[in-house]
C-alpha positions as a Python dict, from the first residue, in 0.01 Angstrom:
ca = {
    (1, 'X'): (0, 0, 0),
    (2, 'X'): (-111, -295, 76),
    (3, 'X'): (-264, -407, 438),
    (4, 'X'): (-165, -779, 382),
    (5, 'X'): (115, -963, 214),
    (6, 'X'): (105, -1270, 87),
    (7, 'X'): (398, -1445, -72),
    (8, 'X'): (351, -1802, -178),
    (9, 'X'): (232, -2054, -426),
    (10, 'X'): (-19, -1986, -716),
    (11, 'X'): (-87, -2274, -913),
    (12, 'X'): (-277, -2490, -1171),
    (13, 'X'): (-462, -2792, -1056),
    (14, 'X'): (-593, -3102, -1238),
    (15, 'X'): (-900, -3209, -962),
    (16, 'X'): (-976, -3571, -1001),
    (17, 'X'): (-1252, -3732, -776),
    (18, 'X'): (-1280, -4074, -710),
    (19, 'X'): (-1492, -4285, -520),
    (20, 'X'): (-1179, -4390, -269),
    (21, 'X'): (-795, -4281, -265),
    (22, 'X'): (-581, -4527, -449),
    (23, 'X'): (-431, -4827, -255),
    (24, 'X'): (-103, -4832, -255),
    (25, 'X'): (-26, -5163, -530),
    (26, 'X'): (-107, -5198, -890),
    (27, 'X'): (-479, -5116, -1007),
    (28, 'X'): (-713, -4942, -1211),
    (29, 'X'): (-996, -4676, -1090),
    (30, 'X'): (-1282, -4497, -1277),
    (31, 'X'): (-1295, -4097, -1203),
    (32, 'X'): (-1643, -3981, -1107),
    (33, 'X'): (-1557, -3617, -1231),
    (34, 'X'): (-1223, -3399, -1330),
    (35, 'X'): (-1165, -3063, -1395),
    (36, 'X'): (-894, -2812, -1410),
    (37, 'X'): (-868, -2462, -1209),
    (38, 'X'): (-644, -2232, -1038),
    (39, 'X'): (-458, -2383, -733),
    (40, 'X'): (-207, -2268, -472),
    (41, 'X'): (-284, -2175, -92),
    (42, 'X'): (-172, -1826, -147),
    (43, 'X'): (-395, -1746, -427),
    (44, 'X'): (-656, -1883, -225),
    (45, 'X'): (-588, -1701, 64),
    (46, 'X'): (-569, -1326, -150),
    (47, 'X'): (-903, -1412, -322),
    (48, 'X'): (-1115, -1451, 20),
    (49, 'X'): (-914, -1135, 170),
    (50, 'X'): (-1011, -979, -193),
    (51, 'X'): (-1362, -1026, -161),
    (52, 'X'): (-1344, -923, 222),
    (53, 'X'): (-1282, -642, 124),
    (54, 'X'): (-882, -581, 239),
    (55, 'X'): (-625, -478, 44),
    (56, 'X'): (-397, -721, -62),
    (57, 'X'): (-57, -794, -238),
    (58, 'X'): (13, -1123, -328),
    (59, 'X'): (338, -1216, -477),
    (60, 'X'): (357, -1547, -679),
    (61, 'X'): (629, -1721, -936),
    (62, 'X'): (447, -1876, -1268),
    (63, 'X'): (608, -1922, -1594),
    (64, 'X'): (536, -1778, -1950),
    (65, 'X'): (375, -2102, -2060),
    (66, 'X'): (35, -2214, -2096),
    (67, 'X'): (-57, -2325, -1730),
    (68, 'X'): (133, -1969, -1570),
    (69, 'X'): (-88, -1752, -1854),
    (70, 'X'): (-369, -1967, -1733),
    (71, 'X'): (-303, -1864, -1343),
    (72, 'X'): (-222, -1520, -1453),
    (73, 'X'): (-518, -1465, -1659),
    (74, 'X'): (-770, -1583, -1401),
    (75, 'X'): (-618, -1387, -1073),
    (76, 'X'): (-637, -1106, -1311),
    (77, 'X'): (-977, -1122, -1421),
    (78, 'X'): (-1091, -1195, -1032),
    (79, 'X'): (-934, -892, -956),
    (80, 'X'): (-683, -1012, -719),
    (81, 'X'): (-318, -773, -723),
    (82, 'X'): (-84, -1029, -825),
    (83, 'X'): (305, -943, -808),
    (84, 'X'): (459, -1197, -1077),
    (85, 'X'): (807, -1350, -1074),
    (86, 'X'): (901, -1545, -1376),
    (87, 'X'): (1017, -1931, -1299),
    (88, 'X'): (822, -2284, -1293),
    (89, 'X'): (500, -2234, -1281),
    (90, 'X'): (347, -2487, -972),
    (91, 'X'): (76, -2779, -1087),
    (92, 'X'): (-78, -3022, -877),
    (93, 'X'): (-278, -3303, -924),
    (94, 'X'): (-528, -3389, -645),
    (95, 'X'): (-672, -3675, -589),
    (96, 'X'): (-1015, -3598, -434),
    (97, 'X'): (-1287, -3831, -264),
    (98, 'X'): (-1653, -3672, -191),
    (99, 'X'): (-1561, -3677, 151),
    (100, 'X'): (-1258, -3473, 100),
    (101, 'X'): (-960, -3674, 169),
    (102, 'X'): (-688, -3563, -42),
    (103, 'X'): (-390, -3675, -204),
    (104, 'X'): (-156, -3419, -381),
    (105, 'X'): (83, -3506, -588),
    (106, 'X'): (330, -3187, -699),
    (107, 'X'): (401, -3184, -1079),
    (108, 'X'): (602, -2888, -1057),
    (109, 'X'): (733, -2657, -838),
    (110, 'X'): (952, -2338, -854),
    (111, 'X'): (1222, -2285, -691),
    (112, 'X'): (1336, -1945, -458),
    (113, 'X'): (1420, -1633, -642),
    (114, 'X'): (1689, -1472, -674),
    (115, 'X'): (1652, -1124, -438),
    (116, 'X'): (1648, -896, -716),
    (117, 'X'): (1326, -704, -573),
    (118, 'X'): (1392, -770, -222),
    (119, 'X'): (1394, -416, -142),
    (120, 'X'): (1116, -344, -267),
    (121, 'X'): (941, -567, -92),
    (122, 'X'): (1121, -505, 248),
    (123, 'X'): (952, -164, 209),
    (124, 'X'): (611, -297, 118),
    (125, 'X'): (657, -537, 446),
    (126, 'X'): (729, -242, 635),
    (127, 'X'): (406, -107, 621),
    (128, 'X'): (182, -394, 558),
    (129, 'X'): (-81, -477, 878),
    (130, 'X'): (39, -854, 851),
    (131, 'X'): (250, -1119, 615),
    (132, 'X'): (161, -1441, 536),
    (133, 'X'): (446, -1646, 413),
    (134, 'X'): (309, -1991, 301),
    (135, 'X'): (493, -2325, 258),
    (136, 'X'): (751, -2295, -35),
    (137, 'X'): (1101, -2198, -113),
    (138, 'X'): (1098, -1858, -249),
    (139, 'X'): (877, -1818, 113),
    (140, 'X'): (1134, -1990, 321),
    (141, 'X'): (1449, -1749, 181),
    (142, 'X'): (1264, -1467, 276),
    (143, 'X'): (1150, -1543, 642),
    (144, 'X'): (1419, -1345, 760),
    (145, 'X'): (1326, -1079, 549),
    (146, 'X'): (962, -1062, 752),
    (147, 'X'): (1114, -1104, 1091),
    (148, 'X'): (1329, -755, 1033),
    (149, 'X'): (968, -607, 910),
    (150, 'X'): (831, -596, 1248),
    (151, 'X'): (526, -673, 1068),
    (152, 'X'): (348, -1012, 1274),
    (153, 'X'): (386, -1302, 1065),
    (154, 'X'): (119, -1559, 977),
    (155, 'X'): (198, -1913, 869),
    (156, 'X'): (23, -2198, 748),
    (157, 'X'): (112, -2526, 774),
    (158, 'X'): (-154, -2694, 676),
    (159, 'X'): (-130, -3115, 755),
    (160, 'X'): (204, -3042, 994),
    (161, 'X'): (283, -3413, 1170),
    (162, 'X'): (457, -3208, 1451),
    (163, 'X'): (788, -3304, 1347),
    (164, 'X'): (874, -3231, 947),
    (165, 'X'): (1202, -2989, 948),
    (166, 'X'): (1096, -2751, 671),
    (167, 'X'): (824, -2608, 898),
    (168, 'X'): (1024, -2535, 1185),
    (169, 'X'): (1189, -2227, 1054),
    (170, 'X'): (802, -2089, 981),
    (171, 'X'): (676, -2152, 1346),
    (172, 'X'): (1005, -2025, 1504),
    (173, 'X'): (926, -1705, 1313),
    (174, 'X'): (511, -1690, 1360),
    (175, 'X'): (247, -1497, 1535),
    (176, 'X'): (-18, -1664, 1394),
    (177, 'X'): (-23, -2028, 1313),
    (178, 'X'): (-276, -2210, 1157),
    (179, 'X'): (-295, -2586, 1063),
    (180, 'X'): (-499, -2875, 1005),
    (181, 'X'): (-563, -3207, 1260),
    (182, 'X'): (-492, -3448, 974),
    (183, 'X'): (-172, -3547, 1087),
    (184, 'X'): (-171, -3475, 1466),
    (185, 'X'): (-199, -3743, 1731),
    (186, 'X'): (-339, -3440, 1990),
    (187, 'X'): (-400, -3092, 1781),
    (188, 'X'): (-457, -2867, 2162),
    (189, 'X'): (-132, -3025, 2259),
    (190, 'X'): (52, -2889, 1947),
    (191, 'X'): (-134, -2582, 1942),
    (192, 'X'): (-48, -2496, 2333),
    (193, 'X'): (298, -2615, 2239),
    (194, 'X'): (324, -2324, 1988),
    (195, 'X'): (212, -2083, 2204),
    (196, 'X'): (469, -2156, 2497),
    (197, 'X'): (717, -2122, 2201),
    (198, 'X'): (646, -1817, 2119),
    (199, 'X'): (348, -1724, 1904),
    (200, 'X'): (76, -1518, 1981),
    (201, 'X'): (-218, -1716, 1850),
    (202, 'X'): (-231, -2094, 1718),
    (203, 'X'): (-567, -2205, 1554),
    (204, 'X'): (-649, -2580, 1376),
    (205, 'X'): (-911, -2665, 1182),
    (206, 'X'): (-1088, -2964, 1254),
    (207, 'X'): (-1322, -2999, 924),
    (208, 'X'): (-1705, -3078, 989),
    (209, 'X'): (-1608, -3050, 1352),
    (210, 'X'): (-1503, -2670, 1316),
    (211, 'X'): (-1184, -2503, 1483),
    (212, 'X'): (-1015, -2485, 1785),
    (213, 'X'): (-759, -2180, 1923),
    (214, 'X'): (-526, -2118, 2171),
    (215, 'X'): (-437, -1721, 2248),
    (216, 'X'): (-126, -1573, 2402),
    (217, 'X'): (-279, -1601, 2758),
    (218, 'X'): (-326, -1987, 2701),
    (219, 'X'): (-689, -1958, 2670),
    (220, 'X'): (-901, -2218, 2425),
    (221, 'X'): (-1180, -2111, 2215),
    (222, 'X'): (-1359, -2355, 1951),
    (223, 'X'): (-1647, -2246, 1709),
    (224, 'X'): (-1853, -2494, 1510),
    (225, 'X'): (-1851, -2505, 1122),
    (226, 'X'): (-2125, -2369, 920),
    (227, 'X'): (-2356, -2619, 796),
    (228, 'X'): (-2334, -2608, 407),
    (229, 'X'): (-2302, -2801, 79),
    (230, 'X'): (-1965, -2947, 13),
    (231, 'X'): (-1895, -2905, -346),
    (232, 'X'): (-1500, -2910, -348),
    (233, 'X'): (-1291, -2915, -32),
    (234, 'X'): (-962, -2705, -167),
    (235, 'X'): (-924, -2397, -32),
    (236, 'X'): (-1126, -2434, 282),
    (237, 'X'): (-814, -2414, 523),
    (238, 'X'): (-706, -2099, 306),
    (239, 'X'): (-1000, -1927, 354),
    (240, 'X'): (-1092, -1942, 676),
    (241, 'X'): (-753, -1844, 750),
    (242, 'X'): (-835, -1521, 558),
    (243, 'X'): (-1175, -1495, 726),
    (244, 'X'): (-970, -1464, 1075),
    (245, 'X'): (-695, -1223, 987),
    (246, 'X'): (-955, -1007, 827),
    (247, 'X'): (-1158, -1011, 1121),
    (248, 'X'): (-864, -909, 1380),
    (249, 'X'): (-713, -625, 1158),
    (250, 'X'): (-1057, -486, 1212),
    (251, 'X'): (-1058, -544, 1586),
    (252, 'X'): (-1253, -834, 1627),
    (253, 'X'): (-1190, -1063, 1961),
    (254, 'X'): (-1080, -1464, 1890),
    (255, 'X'): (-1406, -1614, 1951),
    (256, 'X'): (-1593, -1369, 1669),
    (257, 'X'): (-1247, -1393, 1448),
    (258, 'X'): (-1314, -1790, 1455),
    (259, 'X'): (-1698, -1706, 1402),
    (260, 'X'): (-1574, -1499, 1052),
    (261, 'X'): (-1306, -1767, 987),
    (262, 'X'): (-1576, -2034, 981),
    (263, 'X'): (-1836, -1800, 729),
    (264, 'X'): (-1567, -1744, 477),
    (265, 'X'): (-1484, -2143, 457),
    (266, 'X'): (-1833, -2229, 389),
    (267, 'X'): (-1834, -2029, 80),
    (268, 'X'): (-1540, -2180, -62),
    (269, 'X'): (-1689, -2507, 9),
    (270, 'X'): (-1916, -2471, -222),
    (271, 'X'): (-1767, -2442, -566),
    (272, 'X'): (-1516, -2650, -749),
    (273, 'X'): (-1293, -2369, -781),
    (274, 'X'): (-1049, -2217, -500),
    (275, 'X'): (-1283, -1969, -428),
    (276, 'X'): (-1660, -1846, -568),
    (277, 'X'): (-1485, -1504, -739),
    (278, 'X'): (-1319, -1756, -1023),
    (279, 'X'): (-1682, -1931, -1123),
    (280, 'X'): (-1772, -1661, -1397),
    (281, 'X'): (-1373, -1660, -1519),
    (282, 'X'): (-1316, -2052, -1490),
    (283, 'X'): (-1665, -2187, -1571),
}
């Protein structure tokens, strides 16, 4: 059985970068390079824990067409346990700048399933070291699903503005929470926020600036990123995430978590794809 679940989105991305986001009015723009890969931040997040060497489940939703073989095909041959729902398979297309600001724009998106293996996975829960349940529907029906577990939960909500009702139900259930400062005004406020409500660990990556945490006992501990080339910035978030929960399943305390957290992103920083493991499949 698996030591970590992940349910969540597995996708295929378009990547366009261009030398500035788009303003927001009529105009034209020249990409500077474009390519096409495997998206989704729970793919990303099974491929670091895959190479970390943890046994993983991930359970996705693509469709029979050619993007979901596409997805399907590449997890595969990256050797990353994929179980498959049928439905819409998810496609972004991110706009990209060198420096990586990011705008995503969802082409498609599936919707939640219909419970039909929900035992199944209640029993795989069960015994699982940790969940992560990312941001999507199929996710969001089965948070209550997780809580009976007992297994700790890990969310993600990446750019969170502190105030967007579809996260809420996520951090009400968490133990882990992990986000980005994009979109918060004070990122230690939020983070010691989460903690008084309830979780046992909030963490937010900061970009070239690193990570900061807050533990149960209200403590903060911040670790610097390691220095690298920035090919692609997709992914980062997701890995070091996976980096972190790798590192406390095998007993690691925060600061040396954040330390592994921090290694793991720096290898996904450099390649175009979600993670170095899909360079020989995807070219």
């Amino acid at each position: 059985m698996a030591a970590v679940v992940i349910v969540g989105p597995a996708a295929w991305n378009r990547i366009v970068v261009l030398d500035r986001l788009p303003e927001p009015e009529p105009h034209m723009q020249f990409t500077e390079d474009s390519w096409e890969t495997v998206g989704g931040t729970s793919a990303g997040k099974a491929l670091s824990l895959t190479v970390l060497g943890r046994a993983v489940a991930l359970h996705a939703i693509a469709g029979s067409d050619d993007d979901g073989r596409r997805v399907r095909e590449a997890l595969a041959a990256a050797g990353v346990p994929v179980h498959w729902s049928d439905g819409v398979t998810e496609r972004h297309l991110n706009l990209m700048t060198r420096a990586g600001e990011r705008v995503s724009l969802y082409l498609a998106t599936p919707e939640a399933g219909d419970g039909r293996d929900d035992a199944a996975l209640a029993a795989e829960l069960a015994v699982a070291d940790a969940v992560v349940l990312d941001l999507a529907a199929e996710p969001l029906r089965l948070l209550p699903l997780a809580r009976r577990s007992g297994t700790p939960l890990w969310v993600d909500v990446h750019d969170y503005d502190g105030t967007a009702a579809f996260h809420r139900p996520f951090l009400a259930a968490a133990h882990a929470v992990f986000c980005n400062a994009d979109r918060l005004d004070s990122p230690v406020e939020f983070l010691r926020a989460t903690v008084d409500a309830g979780a046992q660990l909030a963490v937010c990556t900061l970009g070239a600036d690193g990570a900061v945490a807050i533990d149960a006992d209200g403590t903060e501990v911040r670790v610097r990123a390691v220095p690298t080339t920035v090919v692609d910035t997709n992914g980062a978030g997701d890995a070091f995430l996976a980096g972190v929960l790798d590192a406390r399943l095998g007993g690691a305390g925060l600061a040396a978590a954040l330390e592994a957290g921090a290694r793991t992103a720096s290898l996904v920083l450099g390649t175009r794809h979600l993670h170095p493991l899909l360079d020989p499949v995807l070219g």
